[in-house]
Structure formats: structure tokens, C-alpha cells
N, CA, C and O atoms as CSV, one atom per row, in Angstrom:
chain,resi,resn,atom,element,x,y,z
A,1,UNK,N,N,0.820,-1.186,0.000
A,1,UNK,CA,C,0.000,0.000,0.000
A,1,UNK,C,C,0.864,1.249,0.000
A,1,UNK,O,O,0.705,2.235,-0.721
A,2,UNK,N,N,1.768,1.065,0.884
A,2,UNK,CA,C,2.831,2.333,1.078
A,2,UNK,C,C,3.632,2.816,-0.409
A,2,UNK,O,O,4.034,3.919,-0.779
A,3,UNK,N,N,3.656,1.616,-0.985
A,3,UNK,CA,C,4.554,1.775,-2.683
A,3,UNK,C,C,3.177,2.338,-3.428
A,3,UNK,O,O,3.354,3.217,-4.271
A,4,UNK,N,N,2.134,1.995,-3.232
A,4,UNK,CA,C,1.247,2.593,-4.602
A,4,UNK,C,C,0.649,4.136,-4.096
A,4,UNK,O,O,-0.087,4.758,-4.861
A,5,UNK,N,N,0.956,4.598,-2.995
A,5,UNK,CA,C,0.710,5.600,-2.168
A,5,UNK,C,C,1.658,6.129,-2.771
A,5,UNK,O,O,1.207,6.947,-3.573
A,6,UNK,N,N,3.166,6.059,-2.804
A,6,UNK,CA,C,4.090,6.612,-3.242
A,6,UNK,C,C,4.328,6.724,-4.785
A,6,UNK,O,O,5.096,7.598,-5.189
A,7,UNK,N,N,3.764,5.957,-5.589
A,7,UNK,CA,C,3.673,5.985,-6.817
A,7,UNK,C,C,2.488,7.042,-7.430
A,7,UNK,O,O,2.735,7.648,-8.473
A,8,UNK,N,N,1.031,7.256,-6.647
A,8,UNK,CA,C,0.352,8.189,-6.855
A,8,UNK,C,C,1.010,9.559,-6.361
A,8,UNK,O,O,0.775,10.629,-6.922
A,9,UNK,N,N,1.773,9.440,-5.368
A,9,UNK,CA,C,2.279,10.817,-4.916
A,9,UNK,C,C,3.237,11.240,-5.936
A,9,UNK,O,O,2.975,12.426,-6.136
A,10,UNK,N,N,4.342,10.841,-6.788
A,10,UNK,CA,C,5.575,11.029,-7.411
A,10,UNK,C,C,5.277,10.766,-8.924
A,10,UNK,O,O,6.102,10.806,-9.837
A,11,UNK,N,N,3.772,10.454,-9.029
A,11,UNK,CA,C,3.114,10.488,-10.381
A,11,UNK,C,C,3.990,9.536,-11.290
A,11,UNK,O,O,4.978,9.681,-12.010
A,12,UNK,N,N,2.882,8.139,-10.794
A,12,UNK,CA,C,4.339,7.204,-11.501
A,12,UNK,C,C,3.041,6.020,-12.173
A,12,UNK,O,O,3.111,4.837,-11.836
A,13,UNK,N,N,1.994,6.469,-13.053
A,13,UNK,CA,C,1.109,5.206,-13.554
A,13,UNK,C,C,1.329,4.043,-13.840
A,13,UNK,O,O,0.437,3.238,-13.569
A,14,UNK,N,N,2.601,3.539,-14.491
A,14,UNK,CA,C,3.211,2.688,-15.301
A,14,UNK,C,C,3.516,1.443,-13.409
A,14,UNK,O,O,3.301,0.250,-13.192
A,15,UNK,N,N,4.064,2.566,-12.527
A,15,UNK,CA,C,4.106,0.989,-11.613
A,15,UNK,C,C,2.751,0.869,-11.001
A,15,UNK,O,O,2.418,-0.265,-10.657
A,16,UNK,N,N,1.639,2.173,-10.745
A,16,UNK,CA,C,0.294,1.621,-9.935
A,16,UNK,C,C,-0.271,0.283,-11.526
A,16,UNK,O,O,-1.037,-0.620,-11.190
A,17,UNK,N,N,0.088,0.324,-12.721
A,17,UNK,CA,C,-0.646,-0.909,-13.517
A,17,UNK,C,C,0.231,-1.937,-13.219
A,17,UNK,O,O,-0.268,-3.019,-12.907
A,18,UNK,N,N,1.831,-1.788,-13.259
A,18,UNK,CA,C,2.137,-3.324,-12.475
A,18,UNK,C,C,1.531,-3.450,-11.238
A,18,UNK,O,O,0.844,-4.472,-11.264
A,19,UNK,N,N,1.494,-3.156,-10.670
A,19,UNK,CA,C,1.012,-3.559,-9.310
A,19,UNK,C,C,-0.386,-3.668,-9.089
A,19,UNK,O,O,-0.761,-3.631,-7.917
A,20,UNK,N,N,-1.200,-3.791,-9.959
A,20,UNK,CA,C,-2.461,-4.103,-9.978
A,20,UNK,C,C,-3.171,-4.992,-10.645
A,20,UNK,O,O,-3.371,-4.959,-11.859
A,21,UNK,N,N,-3.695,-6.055,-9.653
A,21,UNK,CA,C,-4.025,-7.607,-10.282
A,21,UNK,C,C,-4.639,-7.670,-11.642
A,21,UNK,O,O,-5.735,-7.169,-11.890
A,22,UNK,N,N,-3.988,-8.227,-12.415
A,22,UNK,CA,C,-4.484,-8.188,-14.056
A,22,UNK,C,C,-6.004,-8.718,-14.608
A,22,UNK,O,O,-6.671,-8.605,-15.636
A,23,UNK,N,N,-6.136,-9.405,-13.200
A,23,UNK,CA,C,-8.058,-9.950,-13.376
A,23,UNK,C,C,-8.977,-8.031,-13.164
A,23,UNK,O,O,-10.123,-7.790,-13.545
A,24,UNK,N,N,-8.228,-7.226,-12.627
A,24,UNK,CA,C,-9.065,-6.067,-12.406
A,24,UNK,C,C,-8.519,-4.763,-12.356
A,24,UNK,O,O,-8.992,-3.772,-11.800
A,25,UNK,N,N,-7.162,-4.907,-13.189
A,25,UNK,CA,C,-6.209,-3.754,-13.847
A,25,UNK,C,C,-7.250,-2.860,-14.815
A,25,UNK,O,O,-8.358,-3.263,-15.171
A,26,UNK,N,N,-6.773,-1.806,-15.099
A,26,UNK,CA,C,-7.478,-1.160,-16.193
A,26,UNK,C,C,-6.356,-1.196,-17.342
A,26,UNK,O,O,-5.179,-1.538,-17.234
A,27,UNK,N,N,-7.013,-0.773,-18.403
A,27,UNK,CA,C,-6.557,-0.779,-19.368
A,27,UNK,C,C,-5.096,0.455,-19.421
A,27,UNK,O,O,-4.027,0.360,-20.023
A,28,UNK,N,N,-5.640,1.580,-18.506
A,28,UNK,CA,C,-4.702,2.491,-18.679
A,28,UNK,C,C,-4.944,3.021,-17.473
A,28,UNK,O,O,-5.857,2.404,-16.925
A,29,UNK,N,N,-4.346,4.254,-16.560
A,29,UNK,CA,C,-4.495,5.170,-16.145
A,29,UNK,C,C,-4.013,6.355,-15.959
A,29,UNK,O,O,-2.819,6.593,-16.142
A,30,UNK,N,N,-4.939,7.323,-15.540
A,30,UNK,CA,C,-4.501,9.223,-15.591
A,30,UNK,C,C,-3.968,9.620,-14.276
A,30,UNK,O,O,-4.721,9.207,-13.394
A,31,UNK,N,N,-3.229,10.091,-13.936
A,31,UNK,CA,C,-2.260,10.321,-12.585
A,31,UNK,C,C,-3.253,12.380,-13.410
A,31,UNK,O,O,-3.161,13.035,-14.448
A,32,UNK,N,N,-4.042,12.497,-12.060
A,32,UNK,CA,C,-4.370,14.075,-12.407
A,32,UNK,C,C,-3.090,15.079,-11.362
A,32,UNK,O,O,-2.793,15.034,-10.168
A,33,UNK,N,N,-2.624,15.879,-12.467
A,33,UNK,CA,C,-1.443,16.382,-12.108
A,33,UNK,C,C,-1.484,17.397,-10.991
A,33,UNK,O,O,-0.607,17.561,-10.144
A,34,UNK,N,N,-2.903,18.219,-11.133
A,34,UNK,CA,C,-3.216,18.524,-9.843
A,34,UNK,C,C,-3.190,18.366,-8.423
A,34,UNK,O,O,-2.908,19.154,-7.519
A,35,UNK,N,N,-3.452,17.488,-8.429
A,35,UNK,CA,C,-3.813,16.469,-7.011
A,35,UNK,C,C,-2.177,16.004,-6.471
A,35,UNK,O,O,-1.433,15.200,-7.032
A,36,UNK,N,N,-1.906,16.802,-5.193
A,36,UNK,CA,C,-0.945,16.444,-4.318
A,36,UNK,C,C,-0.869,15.269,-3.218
A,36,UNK,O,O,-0.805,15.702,-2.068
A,37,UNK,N,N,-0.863,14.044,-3.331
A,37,UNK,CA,C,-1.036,13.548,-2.290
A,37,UNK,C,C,-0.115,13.559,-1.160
A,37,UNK,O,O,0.968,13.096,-1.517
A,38,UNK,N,N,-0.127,13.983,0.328
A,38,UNK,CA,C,0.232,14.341,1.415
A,38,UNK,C,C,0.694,13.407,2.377
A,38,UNK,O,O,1.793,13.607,2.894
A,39,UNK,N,N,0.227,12.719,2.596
A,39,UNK,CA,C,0.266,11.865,3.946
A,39,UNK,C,C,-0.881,10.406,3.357
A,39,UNK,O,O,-1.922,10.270,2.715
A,40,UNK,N,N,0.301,9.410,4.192
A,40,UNK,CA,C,-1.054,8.528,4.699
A,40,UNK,C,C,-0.853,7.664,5.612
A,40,UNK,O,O,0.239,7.354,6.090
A,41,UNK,N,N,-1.974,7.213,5.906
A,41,UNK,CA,C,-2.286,6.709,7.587
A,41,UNK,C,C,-3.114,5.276,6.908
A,41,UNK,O,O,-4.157,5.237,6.255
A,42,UNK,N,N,-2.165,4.109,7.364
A,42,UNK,CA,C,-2.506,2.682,7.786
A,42,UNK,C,C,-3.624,2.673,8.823
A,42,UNK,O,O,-3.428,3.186,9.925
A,43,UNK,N,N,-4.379,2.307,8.620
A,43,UNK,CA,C,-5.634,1.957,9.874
A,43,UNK,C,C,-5.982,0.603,10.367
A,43,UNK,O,O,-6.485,0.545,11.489
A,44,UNK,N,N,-5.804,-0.436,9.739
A,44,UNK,CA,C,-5.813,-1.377,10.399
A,44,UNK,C,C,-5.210,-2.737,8.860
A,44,UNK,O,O,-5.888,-2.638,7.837
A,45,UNK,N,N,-4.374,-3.524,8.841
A,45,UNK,CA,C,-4.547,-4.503,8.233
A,45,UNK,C,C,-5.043,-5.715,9.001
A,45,UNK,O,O,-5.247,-6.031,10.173
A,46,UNK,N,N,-5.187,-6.485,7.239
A,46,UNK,CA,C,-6.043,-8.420,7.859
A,46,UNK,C,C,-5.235,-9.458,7.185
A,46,UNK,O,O,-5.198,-9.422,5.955
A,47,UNK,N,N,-4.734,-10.163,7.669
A,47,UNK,CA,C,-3.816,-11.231,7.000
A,47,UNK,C,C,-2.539,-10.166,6.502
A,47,UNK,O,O,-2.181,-9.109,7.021
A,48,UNK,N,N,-2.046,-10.830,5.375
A,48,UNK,CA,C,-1.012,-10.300,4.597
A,48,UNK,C,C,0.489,-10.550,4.857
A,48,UNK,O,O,1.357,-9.809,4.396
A,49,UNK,N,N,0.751,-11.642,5.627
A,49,UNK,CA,C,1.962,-11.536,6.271
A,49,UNK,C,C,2.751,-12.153,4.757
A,49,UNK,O,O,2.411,-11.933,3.595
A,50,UNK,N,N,4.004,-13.060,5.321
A,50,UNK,CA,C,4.462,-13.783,4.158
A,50,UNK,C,C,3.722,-14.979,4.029
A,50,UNK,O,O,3.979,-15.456,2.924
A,51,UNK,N,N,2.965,-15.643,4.617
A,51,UNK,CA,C,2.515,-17.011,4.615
A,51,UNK,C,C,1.092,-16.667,4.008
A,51,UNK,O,O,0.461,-17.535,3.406
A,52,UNK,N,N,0.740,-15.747,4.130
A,52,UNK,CA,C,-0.746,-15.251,3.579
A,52,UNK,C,C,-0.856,-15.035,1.623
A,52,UNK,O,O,0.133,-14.605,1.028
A,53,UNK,N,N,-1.654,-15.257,1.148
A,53,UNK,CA,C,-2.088,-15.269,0.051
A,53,UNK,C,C,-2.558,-14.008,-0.621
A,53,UNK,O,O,-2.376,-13.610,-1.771
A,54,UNK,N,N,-3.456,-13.288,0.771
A,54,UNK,CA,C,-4.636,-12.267,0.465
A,54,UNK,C,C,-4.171,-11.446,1.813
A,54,UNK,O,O,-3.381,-11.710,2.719
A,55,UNK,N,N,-4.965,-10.408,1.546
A,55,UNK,CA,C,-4.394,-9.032,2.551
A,55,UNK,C,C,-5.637,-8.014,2.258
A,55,UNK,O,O,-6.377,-7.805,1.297
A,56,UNK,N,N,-5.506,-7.550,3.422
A,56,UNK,CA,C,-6.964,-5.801,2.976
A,56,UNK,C,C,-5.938,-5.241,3.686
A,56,UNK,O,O,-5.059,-5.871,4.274
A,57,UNK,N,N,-6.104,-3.579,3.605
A,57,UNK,CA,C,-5.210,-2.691,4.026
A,57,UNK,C,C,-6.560,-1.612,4.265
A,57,UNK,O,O,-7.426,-1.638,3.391
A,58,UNK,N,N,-6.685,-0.968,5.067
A,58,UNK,CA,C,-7.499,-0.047,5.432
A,58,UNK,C,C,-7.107,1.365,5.889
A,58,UNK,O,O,-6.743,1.717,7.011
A,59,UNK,N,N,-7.286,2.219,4.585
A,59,UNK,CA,C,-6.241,3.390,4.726
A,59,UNK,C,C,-6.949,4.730,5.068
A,59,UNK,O,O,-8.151,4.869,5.294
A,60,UNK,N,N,-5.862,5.819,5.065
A,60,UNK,CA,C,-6.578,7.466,5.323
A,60,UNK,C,C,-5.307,7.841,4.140
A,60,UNK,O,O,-4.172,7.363,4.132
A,61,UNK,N,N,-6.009,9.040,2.976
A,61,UNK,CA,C,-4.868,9.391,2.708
A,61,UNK,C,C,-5.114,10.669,2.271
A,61,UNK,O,O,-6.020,10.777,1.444
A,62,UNK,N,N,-4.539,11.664,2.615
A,62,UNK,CA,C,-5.026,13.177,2.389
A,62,UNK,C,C,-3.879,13.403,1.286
A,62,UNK,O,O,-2.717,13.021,1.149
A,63,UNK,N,N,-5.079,14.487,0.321
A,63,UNK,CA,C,-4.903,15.212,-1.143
A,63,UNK,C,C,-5.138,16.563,-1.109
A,63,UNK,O,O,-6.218,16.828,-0.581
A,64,UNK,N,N,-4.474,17.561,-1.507
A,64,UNK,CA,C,-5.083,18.534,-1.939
A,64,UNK,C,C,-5.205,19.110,-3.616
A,64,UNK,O,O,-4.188,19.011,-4.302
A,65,UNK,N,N,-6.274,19.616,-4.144
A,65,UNK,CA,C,-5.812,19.275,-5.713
A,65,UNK,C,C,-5.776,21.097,-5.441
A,65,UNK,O,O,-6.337,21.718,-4.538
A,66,UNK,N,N,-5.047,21.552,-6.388
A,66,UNK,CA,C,-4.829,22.775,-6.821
A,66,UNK,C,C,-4.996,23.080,-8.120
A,66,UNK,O,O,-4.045,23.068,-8.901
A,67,UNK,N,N,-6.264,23.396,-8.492
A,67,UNK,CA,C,-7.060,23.263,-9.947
A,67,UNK,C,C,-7.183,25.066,-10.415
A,67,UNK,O,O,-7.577,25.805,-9.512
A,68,UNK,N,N,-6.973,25.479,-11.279
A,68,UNK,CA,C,-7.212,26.455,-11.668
A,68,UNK,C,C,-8.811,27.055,-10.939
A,68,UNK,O,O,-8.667,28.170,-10.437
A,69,UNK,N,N,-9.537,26.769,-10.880
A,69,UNK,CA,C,-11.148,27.140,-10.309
A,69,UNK,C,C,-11.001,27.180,-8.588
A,69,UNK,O,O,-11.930,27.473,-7.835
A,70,UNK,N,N,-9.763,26.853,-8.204
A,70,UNK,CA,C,-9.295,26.837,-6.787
A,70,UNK,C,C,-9.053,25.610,-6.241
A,70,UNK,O,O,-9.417,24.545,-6.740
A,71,UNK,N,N,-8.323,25.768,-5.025
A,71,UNK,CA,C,-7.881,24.663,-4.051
A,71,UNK,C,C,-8.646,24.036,-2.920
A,71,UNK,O,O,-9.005,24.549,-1.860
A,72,UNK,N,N,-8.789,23.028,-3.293
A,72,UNK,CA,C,-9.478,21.782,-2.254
A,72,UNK,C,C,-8.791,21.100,-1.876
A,72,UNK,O,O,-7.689,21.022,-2.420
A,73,UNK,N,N,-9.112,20.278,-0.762
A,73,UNK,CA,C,-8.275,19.312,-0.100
A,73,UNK,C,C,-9.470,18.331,0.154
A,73,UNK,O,O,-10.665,18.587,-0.001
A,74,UNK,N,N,-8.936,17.216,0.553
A,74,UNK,CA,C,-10.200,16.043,1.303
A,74,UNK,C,C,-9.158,14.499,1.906
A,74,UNK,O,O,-8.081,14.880,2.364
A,75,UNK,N,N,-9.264,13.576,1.936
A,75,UNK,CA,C,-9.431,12.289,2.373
A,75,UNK,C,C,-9.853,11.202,1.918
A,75,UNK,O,O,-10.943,10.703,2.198
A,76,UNK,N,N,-8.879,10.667,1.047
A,76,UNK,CA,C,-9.546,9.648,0.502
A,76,UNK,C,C,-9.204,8.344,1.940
A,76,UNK,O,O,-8.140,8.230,2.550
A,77,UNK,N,N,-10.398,7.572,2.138
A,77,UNK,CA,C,-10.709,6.827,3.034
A,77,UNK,C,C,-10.871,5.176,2.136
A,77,UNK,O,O,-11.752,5.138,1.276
A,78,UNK,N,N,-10.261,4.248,2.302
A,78,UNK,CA,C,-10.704,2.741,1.381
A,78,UNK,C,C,-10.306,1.931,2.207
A,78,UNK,O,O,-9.576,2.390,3.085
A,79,UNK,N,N,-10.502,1.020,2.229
A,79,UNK,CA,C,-10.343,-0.575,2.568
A,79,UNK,C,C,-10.179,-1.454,1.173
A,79,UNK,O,O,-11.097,-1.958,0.526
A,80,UNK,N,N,-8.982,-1.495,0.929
A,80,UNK,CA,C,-8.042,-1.982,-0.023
A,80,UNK,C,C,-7.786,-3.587,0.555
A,80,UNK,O,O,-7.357,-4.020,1.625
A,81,UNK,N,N,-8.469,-4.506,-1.218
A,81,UNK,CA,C,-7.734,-5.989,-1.329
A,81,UNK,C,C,-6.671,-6.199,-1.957
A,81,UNK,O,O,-6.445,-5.665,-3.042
A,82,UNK,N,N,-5.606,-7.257,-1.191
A,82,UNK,CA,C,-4.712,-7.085,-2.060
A,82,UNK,C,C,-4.276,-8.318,-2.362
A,82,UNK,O,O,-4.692,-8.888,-1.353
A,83,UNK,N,N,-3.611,-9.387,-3.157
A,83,UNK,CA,C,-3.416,-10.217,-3.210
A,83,UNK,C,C,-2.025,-10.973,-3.992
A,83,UNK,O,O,-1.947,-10.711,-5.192
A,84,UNK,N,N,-1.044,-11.784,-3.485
A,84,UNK,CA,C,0.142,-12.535,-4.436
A,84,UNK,C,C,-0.363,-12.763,-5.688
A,84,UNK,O,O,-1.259,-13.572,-5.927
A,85,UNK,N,N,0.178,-12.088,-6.473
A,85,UNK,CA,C,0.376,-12.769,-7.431
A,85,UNK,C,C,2.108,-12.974,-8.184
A,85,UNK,O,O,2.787,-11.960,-8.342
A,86,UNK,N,N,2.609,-14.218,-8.551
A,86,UNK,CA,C,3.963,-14.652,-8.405
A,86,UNK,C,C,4.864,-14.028,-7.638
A,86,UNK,O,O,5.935,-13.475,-7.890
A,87,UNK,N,N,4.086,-14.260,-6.393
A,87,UNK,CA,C,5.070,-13.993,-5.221
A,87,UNK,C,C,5.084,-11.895,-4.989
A,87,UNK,O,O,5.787,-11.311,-4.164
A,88,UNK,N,N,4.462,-11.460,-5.622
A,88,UNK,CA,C,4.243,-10.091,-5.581
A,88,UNK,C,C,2.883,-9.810,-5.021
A,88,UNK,O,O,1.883,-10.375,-5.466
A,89,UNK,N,N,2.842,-8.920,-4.025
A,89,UNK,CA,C,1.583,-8.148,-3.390
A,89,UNK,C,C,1.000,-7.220,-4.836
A,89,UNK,O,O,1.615,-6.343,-5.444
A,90,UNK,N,N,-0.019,-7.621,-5.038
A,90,UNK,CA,C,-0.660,-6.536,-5.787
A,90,UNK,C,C,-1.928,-6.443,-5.685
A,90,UNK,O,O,-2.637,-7.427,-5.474
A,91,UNK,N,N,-2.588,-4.686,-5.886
A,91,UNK,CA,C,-3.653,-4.495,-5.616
A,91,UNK,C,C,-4.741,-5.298,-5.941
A,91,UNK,O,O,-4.215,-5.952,-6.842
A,92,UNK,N,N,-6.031,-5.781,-5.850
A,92,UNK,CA,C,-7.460,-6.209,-6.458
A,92,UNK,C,C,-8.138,-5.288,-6.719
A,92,UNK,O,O,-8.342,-4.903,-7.870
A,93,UNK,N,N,-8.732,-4.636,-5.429
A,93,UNK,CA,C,-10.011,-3.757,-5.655
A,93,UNK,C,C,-10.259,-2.686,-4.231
A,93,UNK,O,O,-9.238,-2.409,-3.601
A,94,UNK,N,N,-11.006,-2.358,-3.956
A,94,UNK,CA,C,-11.293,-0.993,-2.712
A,94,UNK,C,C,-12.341,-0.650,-2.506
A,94,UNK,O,O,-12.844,-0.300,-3.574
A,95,UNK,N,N,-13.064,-0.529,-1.634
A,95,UNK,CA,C,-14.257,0.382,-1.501
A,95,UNK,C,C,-14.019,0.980,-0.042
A,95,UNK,O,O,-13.659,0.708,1.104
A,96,UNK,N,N,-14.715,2.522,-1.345
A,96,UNK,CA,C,-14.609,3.856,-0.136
A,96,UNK,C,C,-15.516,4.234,1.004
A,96,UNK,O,O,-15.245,5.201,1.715
């Protein structure tokens, strides 16, 4: 979670699609250049160790976008699945 946190922060698309299970990858994605991500806060994981298969990660992660029409900030809040695939943690899916 901490690497795809850091890959949205340093605007890096090419590793959030490796790292995202190919049963529910997208085809592409837009890193919006606006959007600063700040901080984030682990809230609780489930499984995930090395002997584990599957993992959820339950996060806090504050953004502020700085858009021409003005500056907002908010919290994105998810409970993130994640799962091995060849021996690599990679994302599944999330709900906010």
C-alpha cells in the first residue's frame, strides 16, 4: 500500500498498472497532475503476512488538488484488497 501511495504521490502510472491484479487492472491510467497527495495513515490490516495469500489494508490518505477554479483538499478513506500474485503483493479492488 505504502509503494502505490508513493507511486500516486511522485506520479508514476506505469508501476500503480504493475502492481495491480491483471483480473481487475485497467486498461490504462490518468495520474491528475493537480492532485498532491500528502500523507497517509494505515488503519488497520487483515492477514497479509508472508505465509498469507490475500491481505486488505485499510487506509486514510489526504490530497489537496490545486485546480485552476481553486484549491481543495479532502481524504480519501478505502479498505483496499490485495493479493500474491507470483510472489508479488498486488492491488485487487477498494471500496470507499
Amino acid at each position: 500500500m505504502r509503494s502505490r501511495f508513493s507511486a500516486f504521490a511522485v506520479g508514476d502510472p506505469a508501476y500503480l498498472l504493475r502492481s495491480w491484479h491483471p483480473d481487475t487492472r485497467p486498461a490504462s491510467i490518468e495520474i491528475d497532475p493537480d492532485t498532491r497527495w500528502l500523507w497517509l495513515e494505515i488503519v488497520r490490516t487483515e492477514r497479509g503476512s508472508e505465509r498469507d495469500g490475500e491481505g486488505v489494508v485499510e487506509f486514510r490518505a489526504k490530497y489537496r488538488v490545486d485546480a485552476p477554479e481553486g484549491r481543495s483538499s479532502g481524504v480519501q478513506h478505502e479498505v483496499s484488497s490485495f493479493s500474491r500474485v507470483a510472489g508479488e503483493w498486488v492491488y485487487v479492488d477498494g471500496e470507499a
